[in-house]
C-alpha positions as CSV (number, residue, x, y, z in Angstrom):
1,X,21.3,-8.7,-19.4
2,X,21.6,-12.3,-18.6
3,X,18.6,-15.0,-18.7
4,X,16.0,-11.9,-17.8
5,X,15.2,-11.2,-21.7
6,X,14.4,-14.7,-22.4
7,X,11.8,-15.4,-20.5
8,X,8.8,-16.1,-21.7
9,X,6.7,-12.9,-21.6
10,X,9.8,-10.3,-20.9
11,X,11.9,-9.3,-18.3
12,X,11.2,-8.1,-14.6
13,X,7.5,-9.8,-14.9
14,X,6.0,-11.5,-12.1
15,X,3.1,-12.5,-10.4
16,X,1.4,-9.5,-8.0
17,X,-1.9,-9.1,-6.3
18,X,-3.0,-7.9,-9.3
19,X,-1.8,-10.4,-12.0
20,X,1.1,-10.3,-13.9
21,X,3.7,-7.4,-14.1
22,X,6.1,-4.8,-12.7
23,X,6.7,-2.9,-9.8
24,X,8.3,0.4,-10.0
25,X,9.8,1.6,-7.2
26,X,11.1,5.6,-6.9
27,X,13.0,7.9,-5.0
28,X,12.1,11.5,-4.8
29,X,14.0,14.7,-3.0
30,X,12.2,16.9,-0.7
31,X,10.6,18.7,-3.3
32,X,9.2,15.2,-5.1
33,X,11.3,14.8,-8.0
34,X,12.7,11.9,-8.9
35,X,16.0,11.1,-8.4
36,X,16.1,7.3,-8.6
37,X,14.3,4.7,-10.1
38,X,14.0,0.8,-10.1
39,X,11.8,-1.8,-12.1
40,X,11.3,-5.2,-10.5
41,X,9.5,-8.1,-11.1
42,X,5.7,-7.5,-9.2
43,X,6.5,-10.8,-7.1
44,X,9.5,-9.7,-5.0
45,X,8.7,-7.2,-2.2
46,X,9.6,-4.0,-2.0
47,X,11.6,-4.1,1.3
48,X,14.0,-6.4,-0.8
49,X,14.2,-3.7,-3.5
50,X,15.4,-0.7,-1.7
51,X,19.1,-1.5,-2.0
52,X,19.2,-1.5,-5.6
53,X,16.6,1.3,-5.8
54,X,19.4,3.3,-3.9
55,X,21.4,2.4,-6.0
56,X,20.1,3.6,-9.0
57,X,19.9,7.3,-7.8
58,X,20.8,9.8,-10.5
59,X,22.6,12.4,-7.7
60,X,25.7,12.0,-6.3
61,X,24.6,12.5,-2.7
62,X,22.7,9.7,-0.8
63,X,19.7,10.3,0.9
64,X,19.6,11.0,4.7
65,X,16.0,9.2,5.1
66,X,13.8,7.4,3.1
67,X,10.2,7.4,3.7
68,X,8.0,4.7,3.1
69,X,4.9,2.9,4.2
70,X,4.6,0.0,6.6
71,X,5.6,-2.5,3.9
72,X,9.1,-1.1,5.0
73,X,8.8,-1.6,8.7
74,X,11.3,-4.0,9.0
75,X,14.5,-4.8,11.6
76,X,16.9,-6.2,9.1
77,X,16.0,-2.9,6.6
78,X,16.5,-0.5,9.3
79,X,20.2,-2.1,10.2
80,X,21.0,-2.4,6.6
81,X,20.5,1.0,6.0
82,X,21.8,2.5,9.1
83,X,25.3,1.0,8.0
84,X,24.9,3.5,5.2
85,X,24.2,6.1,7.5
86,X,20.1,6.5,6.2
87,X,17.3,7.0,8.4
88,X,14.2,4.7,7.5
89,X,10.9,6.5,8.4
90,X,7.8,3.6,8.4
91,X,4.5,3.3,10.7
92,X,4.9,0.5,12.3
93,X,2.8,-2.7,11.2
94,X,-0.2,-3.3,13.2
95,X,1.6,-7.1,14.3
96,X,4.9,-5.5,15.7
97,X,6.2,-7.0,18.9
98,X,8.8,-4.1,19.6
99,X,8.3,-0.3,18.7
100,X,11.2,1.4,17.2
101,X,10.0,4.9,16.5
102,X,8.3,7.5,18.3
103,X,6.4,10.2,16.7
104,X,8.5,13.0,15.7
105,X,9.9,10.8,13.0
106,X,6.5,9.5,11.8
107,X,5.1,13.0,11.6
108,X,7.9,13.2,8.2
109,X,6.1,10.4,7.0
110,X,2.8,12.5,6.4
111,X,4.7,14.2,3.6
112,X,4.5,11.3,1.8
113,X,2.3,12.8,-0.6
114,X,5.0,13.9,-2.2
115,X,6.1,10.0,-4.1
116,X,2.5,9.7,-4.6
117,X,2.3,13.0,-6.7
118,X,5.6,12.1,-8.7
119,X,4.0,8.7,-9.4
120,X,0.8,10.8,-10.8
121,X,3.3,12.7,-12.9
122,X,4.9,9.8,-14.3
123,X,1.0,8.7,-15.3
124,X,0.4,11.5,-17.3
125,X,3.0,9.3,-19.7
126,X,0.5,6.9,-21.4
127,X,3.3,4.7,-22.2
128,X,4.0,4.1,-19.0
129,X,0.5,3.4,-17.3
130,X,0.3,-0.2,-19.4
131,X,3.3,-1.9,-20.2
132,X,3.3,-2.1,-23.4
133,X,7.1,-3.4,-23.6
134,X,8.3,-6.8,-23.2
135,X,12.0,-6.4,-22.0
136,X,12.6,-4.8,-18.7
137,X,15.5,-2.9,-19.5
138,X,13.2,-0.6,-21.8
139,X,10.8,0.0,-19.0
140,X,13.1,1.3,-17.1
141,X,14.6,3.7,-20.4
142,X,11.3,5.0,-20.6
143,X,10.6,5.3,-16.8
144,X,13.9,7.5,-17.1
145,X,13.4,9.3,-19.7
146,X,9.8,10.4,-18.3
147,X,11.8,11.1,-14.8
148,X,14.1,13.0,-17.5
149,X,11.0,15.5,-18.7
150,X,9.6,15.8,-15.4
151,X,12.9,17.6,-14.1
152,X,13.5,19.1,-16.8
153,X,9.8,20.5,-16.7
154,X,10.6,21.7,-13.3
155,X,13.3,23.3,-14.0
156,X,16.0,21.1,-12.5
């Protein structure tokens, strides 16, 4: 647990765009469910967060691409996960020098809907939308447990 708990008002709290508070950051399959998920402080980004996001998947098998927006169009991402044998699928961001994907890959990334309707599920958990916990480490128990009833819902 460390020094996180100490802190003044909880663990994994940071400044964002939006004031103080947490970022959540989730994996899905193809189908959208979750398979991993990671709380962080709102301050880091999430291109640093992917690593430990990865690892915090629930499955045994490691994902063959991850899909994400153009907050994740970066060089040093792309090599990192390559090493690890994982295709990143980002649009590029409007100020990139050197274009690294064509558009057969980008055409995945319109099923992106997909995280966006797992994050709406994990909404429908009132607990959830407000973070009403202090310490970290029980946002993310409850974040899992409400990954835990939406595959189980599904009939995972």
């Amino acid at each position: 647990m460390g020094a996180s708990w100490k802190q003044k008002r909880g663990g994994n709290v940071g400044r964002g765009k939006d004031g103080k508070g947490s970022t959540l950051m989730l994996i899905v399959d193809a189908n959208g469910l979750p398979i991993g998920v990671h709380v962080e402080a709102a301050h880091r980004h999430e291109r640093t967060q992917v690593q430990d996001t990865l690892v915090s998947v629930f499955t045994d098998e490691v994902p063959e691409r991850l899909i994400g927006d153009k907050a994740y169009d970066s060089d040093g991402l792309d090599a990192d996960l390559a090493e690890q044998q994982i295709a990143m699928i980002a649009p590029h961001r409007r100020n990139r020098k050197r274009k690294t994907q064509d558009g057969r890959p980008l055409r995945r990334a319109k099923r992106r809907w997909k995280v966006e309707r797992a994050f709406a599920w994990l909404q429908n958990y009132r607990r959830l939308v407000v973070r009403y916990e202090r310490y970290g480490v029980n946002v993310l128990g409850f974040v899992q447990l409400a990954c835990v009833l939406i595959l189980l819902r599904q009939g995972f």
